[in-house]
C-alpha positions in Angstrom: 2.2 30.5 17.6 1.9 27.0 16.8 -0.9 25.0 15.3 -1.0 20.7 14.8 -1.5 19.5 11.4 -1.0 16.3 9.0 1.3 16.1 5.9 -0.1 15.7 3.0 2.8 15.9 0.1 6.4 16.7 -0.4 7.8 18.8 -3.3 11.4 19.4 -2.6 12.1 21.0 0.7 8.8 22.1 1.0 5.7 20.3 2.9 2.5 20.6 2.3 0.4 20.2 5.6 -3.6 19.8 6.1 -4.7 22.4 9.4 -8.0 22.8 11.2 -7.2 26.1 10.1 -6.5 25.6 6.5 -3.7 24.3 4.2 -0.3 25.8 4.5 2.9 25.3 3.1 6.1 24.1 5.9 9.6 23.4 6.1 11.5 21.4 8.2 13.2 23.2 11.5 16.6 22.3 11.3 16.8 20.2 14.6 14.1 17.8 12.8 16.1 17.9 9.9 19.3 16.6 11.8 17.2 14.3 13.8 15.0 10.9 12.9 12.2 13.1 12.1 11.9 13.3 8.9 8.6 14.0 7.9 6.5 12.1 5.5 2.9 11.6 4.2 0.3 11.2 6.9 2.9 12.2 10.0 1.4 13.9 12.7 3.3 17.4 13.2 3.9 20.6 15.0 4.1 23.8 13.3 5.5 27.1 14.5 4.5 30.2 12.9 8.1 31.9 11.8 6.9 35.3 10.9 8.4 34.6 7.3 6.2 31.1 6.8 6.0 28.0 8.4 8.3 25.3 10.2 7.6 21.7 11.2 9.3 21.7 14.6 8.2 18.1 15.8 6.7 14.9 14.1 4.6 12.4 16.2 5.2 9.0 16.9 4.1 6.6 14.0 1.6 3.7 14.6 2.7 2.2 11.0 4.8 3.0 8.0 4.5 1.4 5.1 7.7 1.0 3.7 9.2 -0.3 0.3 12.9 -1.3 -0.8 14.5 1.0 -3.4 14.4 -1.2 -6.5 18.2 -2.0 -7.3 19.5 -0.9 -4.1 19.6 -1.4 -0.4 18.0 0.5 2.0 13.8 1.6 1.9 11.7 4.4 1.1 8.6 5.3 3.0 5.8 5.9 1.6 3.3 6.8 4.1 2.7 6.7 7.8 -0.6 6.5 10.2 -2.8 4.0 7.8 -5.9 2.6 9.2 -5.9 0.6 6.1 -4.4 -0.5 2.7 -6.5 -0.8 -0.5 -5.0 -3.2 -3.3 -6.7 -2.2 -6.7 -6.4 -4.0 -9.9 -8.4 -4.1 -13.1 -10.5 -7.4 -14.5 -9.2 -6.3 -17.6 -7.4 -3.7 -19.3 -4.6 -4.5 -18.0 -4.9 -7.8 -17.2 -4.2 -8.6 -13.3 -1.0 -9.8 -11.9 -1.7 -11.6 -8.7 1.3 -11.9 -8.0 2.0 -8.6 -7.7 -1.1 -8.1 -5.6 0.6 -10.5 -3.3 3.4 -8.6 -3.0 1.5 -5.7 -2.1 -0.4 -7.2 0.3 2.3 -8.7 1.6 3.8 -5.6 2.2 0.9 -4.2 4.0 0.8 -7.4 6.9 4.7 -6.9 7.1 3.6 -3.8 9.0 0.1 -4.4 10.9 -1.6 -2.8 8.2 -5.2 -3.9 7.6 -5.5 -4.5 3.6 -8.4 -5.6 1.2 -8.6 -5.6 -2.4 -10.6 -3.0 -4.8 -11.0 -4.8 -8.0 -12.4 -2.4 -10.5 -13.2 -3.2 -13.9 -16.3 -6.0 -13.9 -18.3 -3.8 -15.8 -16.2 -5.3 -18.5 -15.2 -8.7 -17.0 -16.6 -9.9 -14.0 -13.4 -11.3 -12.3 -14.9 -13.9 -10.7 -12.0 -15.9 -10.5 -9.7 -13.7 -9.2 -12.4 -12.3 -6.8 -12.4 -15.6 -5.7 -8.6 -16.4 -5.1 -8.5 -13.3 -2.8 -11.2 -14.4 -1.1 -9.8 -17.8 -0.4 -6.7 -15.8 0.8 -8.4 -14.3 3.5 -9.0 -10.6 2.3 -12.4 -8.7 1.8 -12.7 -7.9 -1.4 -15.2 -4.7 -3.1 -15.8 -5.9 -6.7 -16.6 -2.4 -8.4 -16.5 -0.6 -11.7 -15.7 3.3 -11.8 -16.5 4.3 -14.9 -20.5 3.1 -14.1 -20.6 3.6 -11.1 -20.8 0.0 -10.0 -20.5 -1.0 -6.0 -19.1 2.2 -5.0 -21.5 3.2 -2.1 -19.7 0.3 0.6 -16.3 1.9 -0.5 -17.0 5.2 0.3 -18.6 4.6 3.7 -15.2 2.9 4.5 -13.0 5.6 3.3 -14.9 8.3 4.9 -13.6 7.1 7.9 -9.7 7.0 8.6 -6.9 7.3 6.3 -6.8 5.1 2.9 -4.1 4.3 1.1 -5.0 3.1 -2.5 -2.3 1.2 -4.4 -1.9 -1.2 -7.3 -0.4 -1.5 -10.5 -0.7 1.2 -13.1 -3.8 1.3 -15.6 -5.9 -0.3 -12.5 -7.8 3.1 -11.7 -7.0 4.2 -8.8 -6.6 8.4 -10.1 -9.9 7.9 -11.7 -11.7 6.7 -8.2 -10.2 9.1 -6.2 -11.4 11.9 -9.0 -14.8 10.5 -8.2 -15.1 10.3 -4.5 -13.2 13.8 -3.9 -14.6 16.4 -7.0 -12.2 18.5 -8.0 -9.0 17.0 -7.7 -8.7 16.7 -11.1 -5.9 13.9 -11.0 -3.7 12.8 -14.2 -5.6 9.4 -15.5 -3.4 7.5 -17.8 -4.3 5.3 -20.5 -3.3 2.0 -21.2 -0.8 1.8 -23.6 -1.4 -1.0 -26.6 2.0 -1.2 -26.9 2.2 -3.5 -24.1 -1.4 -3.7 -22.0 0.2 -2.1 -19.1 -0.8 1.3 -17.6 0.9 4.1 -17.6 2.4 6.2 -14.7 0.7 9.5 -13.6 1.9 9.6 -10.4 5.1 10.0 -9.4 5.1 10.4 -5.5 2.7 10.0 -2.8 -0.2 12.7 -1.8 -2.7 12.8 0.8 -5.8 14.5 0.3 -8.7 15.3 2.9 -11.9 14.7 1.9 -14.4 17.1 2.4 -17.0 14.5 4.0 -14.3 13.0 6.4 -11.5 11.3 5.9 -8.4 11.1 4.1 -7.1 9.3 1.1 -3.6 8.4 -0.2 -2.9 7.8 -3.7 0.9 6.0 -4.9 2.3 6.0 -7.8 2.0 2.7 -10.4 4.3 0.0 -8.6 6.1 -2.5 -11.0 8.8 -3.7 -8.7 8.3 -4.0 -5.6 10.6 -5.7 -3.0 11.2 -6.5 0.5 13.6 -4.6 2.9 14.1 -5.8 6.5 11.8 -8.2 6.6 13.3 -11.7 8.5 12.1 -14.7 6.1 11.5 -16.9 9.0 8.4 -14.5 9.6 7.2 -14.1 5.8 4.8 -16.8 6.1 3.2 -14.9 8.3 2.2 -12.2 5.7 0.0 -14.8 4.4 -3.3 -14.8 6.0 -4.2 -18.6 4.5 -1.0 -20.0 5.1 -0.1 -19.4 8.8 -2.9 -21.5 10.2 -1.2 -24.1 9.5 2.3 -23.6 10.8 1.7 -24.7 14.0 1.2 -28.2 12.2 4.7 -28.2 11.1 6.9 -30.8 12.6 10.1 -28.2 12.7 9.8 -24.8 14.5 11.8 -23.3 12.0 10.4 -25.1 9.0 10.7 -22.8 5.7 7.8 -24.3 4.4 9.3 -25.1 1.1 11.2 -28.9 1.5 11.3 -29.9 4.8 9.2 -33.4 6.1 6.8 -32.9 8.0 5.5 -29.7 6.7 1.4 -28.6 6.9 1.6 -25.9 4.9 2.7 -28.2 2.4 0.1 -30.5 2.9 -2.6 -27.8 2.3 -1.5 -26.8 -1.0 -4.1 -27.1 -3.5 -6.6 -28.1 -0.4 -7.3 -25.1 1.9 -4.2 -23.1 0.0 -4.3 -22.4 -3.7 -1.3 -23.5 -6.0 -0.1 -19.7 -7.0 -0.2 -19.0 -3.4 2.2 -21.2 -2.4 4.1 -19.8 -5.5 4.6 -16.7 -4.8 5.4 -17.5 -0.9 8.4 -19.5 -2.5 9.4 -17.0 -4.9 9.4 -14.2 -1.8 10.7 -16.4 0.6 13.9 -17.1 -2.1 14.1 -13.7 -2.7 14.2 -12.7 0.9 17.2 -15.5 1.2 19.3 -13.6 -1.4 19.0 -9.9 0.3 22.4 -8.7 1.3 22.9 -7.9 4.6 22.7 -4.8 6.6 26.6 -4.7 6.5 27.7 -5.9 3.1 
């Protein structure tokens, strides 16, 4: 007997996997193991019924994965596959944002087709209007709420009712404390922000899917404090930025790198149609995709 079914967490060897008929708990068939299927959060399997419990005999074909580089080390790490959208989520406050790091994280999300917008939670204690407003310069919807009153929630649950949602963001931004609220029950570890140095603290240490009972399914990540790029050729980085690729066309090289050459349009829109600490953190990711070693070194 065999039945279809989504993953939905990982602890060890063991696979947890969402039915029609119910949660059960899979392994991986040894010709999977051996192959490039490898299952992870949101694949698509096939389950056979062993008698003795459960194997995951096939995985689907992906339509995405998002991926992220080992910090220190070559190679990347999946975190989930089958997104029909990416949710960036940072405080107003408490800790204070790092746009920067939302860039990266956004960046990461166009790197592989994924549709992203940013959660910013927290304006019950500071509006964030300025850093509502960069994003929205950027190009990306953004749903200003606040969790703890209860502020803007109803658009962001219509969208996540729908499809699966991945939620990411730096630590202390929320994200365990949402997903408590829109799916009752789960109970998640919520961390506090440590006074020590304003950042939150991890309470999630590996990605978990969970169906929600009005339709649905959401992903929560762990806190992400260094996040890099892995395979990712830096002629197409610009590209990952939504206000900046208008203009490449302009440029008078084909291959322009958007950071000395003459002739350059993106250059010429800095601090006109592209914000200053835009442009920044292009040139810090573009010089950081430079200095990646290669696949053979």
């Amino acid at each position: 007997m065999t039945r279809s079914g989504v993953v939905l967490a990982r602890k060890g060897s063991q696979f947890q996997v969402h039915t029609a008929q119910g949660q059960v708990t899979a392994v991986l068939r040894g010709r999977v193991k051996r192959g490039d299927g490898r299952a992870i959060v949101g694949d698509r399997v096939t389950l056979e019924d062993l008698g003795s419990g459960w194997a995951i005999i096939s995985v689907e074909s992906r339509t995405n994965v998002l991926e992220r580089r080992v910090p220190g080390g070559r190679g990347s790490r999946p975190i989930a596959a089958n997104l029909d959208r990416v949710l960036v989520m940072t405080a107003t406050v408490n800790p204070d944002p790092v746009p920067q790091l939302l860039d990266r994280l956004l960046v990461l999300a166009e790197a592989d087709d994924i549709p992203a917008m940013v959660v910013v939670n927290k304006i019950d204690l500071d509006p964030g209007t300025a850093l509502i407003t960069r994003m929205e310069r950027a190009g990306y919807p953004v749903l200003p709420i606040s969790v703890a009153k209860g502020i803007g929630l109803a658009p962001l649950i219509t969208l996540m009712r729908d499809g699966v949602s991945l939620v990411t963001g730096p630590s202390g931004a929320g994200k365990s404390s949402l997903l408590n609220l829109l799916q009752p029950g789960l109970r998640l570890l919520t961390g506090k922000v440590s006074g020590k140095d304003g950042r939150g603290t991890h309470t999630t240490v590996s990605a978990i899917m969970i169906p929600m009972d009005e339709g649905g399914y959401l992903v929560d990540t762990p806190g992400l404090s260094d996040v890099g790029f892995w395979g990712l050729d830096p002629v197409n980085l610009v590209q990952c930025f939504p206000d900046l690729r208008p203009f490449t066309d302009g440029c008078r090289f084909p291959d322009c790198s958007h950071r000395s050459e003459p002739g350059c349009a993106v250059r010429e829109q800095v601090g006109i149609a592209i914000a200053e600490d835009r442009y920044a953190s292009y040139c810090l990711f573009r010089e950081e995709l430079g200095s990646e070693p290669r696949d053979w070194e």
